[in-house]
LUMVEX-915689 format. One record per residue (C-alpha): x, y, z; residue number from 1. Coordinates in nm, 4 decimals. Example, Ala and Ser with C-alpha at 12.3 -4.5 7.8 and 13.67 -1.06 7.14 Angstrom:
% LUMVEX-915689
+----------+----------+----------+-----+
|       px |       py |       pz |  nr |
+----------+----------+----------+-----+
|   1.2300 |  -0.4500 |   0.7800 |   1 |
|   1.3670 |  -0.1060 |   0.7140 |   2 |
+----------+----------+----------+-----+
//
This chain:
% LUMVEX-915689
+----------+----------+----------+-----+
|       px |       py |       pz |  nr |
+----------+----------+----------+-----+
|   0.0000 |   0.0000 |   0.0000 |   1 |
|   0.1567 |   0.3497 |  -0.0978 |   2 |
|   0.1576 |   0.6217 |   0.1824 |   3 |
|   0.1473 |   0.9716 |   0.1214 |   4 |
|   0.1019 |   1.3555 |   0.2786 |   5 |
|  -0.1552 |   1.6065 |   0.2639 |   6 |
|  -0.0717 |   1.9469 |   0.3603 |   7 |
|  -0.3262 |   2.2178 |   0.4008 |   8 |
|  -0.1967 |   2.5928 |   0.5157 |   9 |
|  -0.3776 |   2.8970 |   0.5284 |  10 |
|  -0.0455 |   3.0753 |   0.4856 |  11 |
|  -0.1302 |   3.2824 |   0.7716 |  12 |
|   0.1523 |   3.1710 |   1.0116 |  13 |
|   0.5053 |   3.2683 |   1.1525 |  14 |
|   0.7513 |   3.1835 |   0.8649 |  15 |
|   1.0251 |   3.0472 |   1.0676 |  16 |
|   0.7367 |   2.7868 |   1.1910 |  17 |
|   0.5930 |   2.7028 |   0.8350 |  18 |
|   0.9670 |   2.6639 |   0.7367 |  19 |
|   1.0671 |   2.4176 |   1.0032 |  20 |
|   0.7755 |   2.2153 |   0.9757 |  21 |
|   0.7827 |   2.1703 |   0.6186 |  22 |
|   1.1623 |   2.0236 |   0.6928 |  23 |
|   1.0138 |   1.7802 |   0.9208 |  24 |
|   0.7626 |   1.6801 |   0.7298 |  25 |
|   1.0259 |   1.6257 |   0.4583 |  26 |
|   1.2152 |   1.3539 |   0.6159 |  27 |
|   0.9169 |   1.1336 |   0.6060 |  28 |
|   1.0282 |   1.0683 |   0.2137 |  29 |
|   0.6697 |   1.0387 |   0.1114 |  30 |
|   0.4792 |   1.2016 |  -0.1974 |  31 |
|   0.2902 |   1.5268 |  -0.0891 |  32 |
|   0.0080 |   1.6863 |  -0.2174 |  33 |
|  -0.0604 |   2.0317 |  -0.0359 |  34 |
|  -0.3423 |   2.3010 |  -0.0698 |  35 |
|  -0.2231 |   2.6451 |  -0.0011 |  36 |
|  -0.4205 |   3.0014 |  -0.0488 |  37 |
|  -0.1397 |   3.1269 |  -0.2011 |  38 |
|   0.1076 |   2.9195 |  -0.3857 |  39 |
|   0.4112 |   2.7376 |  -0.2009 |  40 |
|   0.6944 |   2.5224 |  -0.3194 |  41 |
|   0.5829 |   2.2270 |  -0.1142 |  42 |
|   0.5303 |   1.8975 |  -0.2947 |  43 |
|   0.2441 |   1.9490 |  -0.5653 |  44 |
|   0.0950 |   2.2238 |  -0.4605 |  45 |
|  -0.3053 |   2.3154 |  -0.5561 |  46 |
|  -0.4115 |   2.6781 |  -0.4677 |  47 |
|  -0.7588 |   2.8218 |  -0.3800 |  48 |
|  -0.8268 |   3.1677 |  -0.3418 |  49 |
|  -1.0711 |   3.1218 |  -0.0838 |  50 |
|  -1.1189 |   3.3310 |   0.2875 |  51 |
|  -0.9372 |   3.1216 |   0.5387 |  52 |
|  -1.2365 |   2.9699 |   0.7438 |  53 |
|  -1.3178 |   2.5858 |   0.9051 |  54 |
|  -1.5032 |   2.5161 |   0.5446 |  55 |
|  -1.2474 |   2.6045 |   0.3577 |  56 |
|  -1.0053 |   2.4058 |   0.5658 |  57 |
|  -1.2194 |   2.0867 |   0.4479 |  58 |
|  -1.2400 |   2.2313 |   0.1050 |  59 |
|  -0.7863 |   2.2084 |   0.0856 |  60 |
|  -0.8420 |   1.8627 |   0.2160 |  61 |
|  -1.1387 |   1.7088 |   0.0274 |  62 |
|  -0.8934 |   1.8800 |  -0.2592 |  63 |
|  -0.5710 |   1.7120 |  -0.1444 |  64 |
|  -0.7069 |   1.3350 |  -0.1178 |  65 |
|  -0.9146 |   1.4110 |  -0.5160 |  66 |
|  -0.5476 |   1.5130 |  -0.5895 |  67 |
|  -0.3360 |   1.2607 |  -0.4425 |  68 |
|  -0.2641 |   0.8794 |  -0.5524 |  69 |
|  -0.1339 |   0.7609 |  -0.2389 |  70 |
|  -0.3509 |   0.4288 |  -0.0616 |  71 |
|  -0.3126 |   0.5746 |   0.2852 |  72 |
|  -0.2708 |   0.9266 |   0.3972 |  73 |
|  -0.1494 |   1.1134 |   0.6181 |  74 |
|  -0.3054 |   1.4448 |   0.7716 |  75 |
|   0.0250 |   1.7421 |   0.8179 |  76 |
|  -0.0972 |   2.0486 |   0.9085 |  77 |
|   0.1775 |   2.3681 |   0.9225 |  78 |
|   0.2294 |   2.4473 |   1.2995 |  79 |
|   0.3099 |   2.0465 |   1.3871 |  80 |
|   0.6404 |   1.9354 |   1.3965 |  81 |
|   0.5767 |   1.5869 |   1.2993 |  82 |
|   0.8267 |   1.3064 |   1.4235 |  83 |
|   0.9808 |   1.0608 |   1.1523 |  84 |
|   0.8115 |   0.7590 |   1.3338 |  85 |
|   0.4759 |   0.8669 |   1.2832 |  86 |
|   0.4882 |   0.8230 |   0.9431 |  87 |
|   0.5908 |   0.4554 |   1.0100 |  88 |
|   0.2920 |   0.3468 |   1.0601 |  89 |
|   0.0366 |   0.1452 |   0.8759 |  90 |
|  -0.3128 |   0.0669 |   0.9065 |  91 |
|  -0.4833 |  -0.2638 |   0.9593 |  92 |
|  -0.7962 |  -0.1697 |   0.7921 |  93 |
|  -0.9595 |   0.0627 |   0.5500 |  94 |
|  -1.2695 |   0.1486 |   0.6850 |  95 |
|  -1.1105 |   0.2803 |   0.9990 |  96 |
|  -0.9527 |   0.5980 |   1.1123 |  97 |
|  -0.5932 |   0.5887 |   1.3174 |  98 |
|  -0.5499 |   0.9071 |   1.5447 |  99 |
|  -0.1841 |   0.9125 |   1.6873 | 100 |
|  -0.2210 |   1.0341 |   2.0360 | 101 |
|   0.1514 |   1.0260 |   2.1198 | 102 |
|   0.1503 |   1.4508 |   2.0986 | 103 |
|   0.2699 |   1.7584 |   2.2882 | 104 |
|   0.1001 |   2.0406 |   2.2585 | 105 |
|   0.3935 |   2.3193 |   2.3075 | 106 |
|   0.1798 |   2.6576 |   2.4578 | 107 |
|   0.4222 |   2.8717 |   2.2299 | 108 |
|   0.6324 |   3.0777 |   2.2597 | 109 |
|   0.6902 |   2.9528 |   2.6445 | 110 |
|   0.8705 |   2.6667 |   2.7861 | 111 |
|   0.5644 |   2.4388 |   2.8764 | 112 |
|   0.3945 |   2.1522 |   2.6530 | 113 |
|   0.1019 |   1.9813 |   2.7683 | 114 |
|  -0.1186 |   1.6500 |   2.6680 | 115 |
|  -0.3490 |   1.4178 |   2.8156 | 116 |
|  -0.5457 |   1.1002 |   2.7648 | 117 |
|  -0.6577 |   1.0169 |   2.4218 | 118 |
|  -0.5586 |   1.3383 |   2.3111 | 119 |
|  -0.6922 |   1.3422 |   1.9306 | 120 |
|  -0.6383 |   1.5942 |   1.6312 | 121 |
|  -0.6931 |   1.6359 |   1.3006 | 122 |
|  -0.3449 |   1.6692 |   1.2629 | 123 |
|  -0.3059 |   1.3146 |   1.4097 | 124 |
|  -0.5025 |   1.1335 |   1.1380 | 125 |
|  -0.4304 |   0.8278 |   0.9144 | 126 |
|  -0.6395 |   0.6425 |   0.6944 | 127 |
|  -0.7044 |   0.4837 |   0.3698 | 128 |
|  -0.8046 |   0.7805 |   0.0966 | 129 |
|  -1.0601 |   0.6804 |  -0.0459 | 130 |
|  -1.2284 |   0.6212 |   0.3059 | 131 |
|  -1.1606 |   1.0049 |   0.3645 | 132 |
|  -1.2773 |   1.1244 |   0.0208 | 133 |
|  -1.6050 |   0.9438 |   0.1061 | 134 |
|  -1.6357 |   1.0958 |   0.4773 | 135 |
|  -1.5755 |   1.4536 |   0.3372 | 136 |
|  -1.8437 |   1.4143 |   0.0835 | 137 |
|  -2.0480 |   1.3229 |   0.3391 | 138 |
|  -1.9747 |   1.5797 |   0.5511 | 139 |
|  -2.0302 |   1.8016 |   0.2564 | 140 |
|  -2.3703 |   1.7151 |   0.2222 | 141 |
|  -2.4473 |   1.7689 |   0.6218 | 142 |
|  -2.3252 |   2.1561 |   0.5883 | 143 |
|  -2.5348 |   2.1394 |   0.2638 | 144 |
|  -2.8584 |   2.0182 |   0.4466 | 145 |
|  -2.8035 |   2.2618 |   0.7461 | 146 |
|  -2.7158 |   2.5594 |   0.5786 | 147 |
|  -2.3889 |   2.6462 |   0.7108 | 148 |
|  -2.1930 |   2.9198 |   0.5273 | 149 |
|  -1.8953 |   3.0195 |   0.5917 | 150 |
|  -1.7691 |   3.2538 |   0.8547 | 151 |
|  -1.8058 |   3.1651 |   1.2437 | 152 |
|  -1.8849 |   2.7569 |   1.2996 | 153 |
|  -2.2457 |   2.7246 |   1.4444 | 154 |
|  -2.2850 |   2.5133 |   1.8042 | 155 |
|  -2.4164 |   2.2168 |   1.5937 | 156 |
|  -2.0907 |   2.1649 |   1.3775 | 157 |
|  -1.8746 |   2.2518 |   1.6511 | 158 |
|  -2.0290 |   1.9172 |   1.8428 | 159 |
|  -2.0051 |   1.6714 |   1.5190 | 160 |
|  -1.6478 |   1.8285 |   1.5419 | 161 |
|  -1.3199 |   1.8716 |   1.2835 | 162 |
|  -1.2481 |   1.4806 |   1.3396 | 163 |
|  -1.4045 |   1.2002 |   1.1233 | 164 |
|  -1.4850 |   0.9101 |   1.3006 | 165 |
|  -1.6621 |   1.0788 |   1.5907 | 166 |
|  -1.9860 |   0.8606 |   1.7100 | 167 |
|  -2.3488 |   0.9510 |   1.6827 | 168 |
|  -2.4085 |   0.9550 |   2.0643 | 169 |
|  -2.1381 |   1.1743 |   2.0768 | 170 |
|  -2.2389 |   1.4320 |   1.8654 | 171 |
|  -2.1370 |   1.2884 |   1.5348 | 172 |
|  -2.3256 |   1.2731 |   1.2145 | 173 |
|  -2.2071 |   0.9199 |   1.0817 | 174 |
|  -2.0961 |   0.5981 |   1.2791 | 175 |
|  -1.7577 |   0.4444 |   1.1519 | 176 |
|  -1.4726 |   0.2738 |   1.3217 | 177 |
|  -1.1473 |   0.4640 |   1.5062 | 178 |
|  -0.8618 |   0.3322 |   1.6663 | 179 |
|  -0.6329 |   0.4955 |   1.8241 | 180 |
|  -0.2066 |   0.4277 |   1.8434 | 181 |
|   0.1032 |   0.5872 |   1.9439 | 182 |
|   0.4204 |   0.6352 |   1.7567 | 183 |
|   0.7761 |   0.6061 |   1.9243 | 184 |
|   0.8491 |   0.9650 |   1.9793 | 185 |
|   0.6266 |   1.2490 |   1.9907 | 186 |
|   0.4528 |   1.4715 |   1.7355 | 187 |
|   0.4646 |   1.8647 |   1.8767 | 188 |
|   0.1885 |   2.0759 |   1.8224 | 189 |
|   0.2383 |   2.4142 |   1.8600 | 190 |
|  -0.0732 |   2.6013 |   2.0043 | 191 |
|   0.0561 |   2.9806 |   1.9023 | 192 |
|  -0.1735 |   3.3074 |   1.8542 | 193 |
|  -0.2835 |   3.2462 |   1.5285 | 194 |
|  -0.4579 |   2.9046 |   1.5653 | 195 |
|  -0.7608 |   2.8087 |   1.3830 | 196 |
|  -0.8736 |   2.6504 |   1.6639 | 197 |
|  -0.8765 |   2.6915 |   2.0258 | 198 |
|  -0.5088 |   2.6417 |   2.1442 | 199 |
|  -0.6430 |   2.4399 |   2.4990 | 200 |
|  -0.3334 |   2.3579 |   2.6303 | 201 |
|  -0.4605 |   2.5130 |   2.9977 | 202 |
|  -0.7174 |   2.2096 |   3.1998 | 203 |
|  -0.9709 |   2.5247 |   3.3025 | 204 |
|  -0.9952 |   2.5939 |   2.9176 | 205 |
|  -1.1832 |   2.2247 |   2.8999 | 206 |
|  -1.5643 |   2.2206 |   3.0150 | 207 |
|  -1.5264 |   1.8232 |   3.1143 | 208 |
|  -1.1665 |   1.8075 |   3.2157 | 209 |
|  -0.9294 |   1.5099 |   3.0036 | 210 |
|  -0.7706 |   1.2424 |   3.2644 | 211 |
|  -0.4009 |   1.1479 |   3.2491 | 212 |
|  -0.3749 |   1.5554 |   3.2683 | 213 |
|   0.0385 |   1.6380 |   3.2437 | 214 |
|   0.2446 |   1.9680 |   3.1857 | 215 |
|   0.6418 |   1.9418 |   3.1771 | 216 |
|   0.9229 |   2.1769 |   3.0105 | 217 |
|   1.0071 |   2.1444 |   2.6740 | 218 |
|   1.3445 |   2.0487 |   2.7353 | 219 |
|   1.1986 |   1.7009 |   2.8981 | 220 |
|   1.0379 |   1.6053 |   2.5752 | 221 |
|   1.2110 |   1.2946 |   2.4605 | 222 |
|   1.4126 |   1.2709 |   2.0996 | 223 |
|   1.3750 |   1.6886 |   2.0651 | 224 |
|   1.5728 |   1.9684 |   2.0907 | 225 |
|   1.2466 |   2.2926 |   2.1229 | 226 |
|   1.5003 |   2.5359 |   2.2620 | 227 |
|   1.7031 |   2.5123 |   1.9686 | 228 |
|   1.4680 |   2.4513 |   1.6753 | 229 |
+----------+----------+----------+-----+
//
């Protein structure tokens, strides 16, 4: 089975960041296929001239897995510095979604990283493509049906959340199968000012509080060097 990258950026991010990921990212010696708003020199590269916003987030990656030829695929998003083991692995199944949970999330610029239990991301995801090109069409349809434009996320897709994979009795919109798995060294995700997302690395920003809670310095983080990258 080949693997592959996607990449999605809304080029809106501190350059020495974008640049160090991308090196990362590189080492992985896998075909990528990125979706940028404005055009980069990163693997083949697809540009759409669209707001930066959640839907157009799915847009760059319903646009990256059309695009791509790879069996499996990797999620990279540009503020993770992605360990060469986690592309290593290799799924057991297509119908399934893999979320690697062995992640830091760095609360940049300081000196502390947190994580937690079951800690899963977008950024985190592995699965077969074709599995993924179905979900997003899917998901496609759902925004479709409730009338969700773009600008500000509404409470109802904010509970199906960015994931795929999430359960109906949780607040999903489709029932399929997720495991989850942890590579040998940490991925770090760096939670800095200009996140799409909330950057939750503090346990009072969670309304029901993760278990396995931890917070250490940076320099304690196994196989990396933060301080000088």
């Amino acid at each position: 089975m080949d693997k592959g990258i996607i990449y999605y950026t809304n080029n809106d991010l501190n350059r020495n960041i974008f640049k160090i990921v991308q090196e990362y990212i590189l080492k992985a010696r896998l075909q990528i296929t990125s979706c940028s708003l404005k055009p980069i020199d990163f693997g083949e590269n697809i540009v759409l001239k669209l707001k930066p916003s959640v839907i157009t987030m799915f847009k760059q990656i319903l646009v990256c897995l059309e695009k791509s030829t790879a069996d499996i695929v990797f999620f990279c998003e540009h503020d993770v510095l992605y360990h060469k083991s986690h592309f290593n692995f290799e799924p057991k199944k297509d119908n399934t979604y893999y979320y690697n949970t062995n992640v830091w999330r760095w609360r940049y610029p300081g000196k502390i990283a947190i994580t937690y239990d079951n800690l899963i991301s977008l950024s985190g995801l592995c699965a077969n493509r074709k599995l993924l090109i179905n979900h997003y069409y899917n998901r496609f349809e759902k925004i479709k049906e409730m009338g969700w434009e773009d600008g500000r996320d509404p409470n109802w897709a904010r509970k199906i959340g960015y994931e795929p994979g999430k359960k109906k009795r949780r607040g999903g919109f489709i029932d399929e199968p997720v495991r989850l798995w942890k590579s040998k060294h940490p991925n770090i995700d760096i939670r800095h000012k200009d996140c799409l997302t909330p950057p939750k690395t503090n346990i009072k920003s969670f309304r029901h509080q993760p278990t396995g809670w931890k917070e250490i310095n940076i320099e304690k983080i196994t196989d990396w060097n933060l301080r000088k990258i």
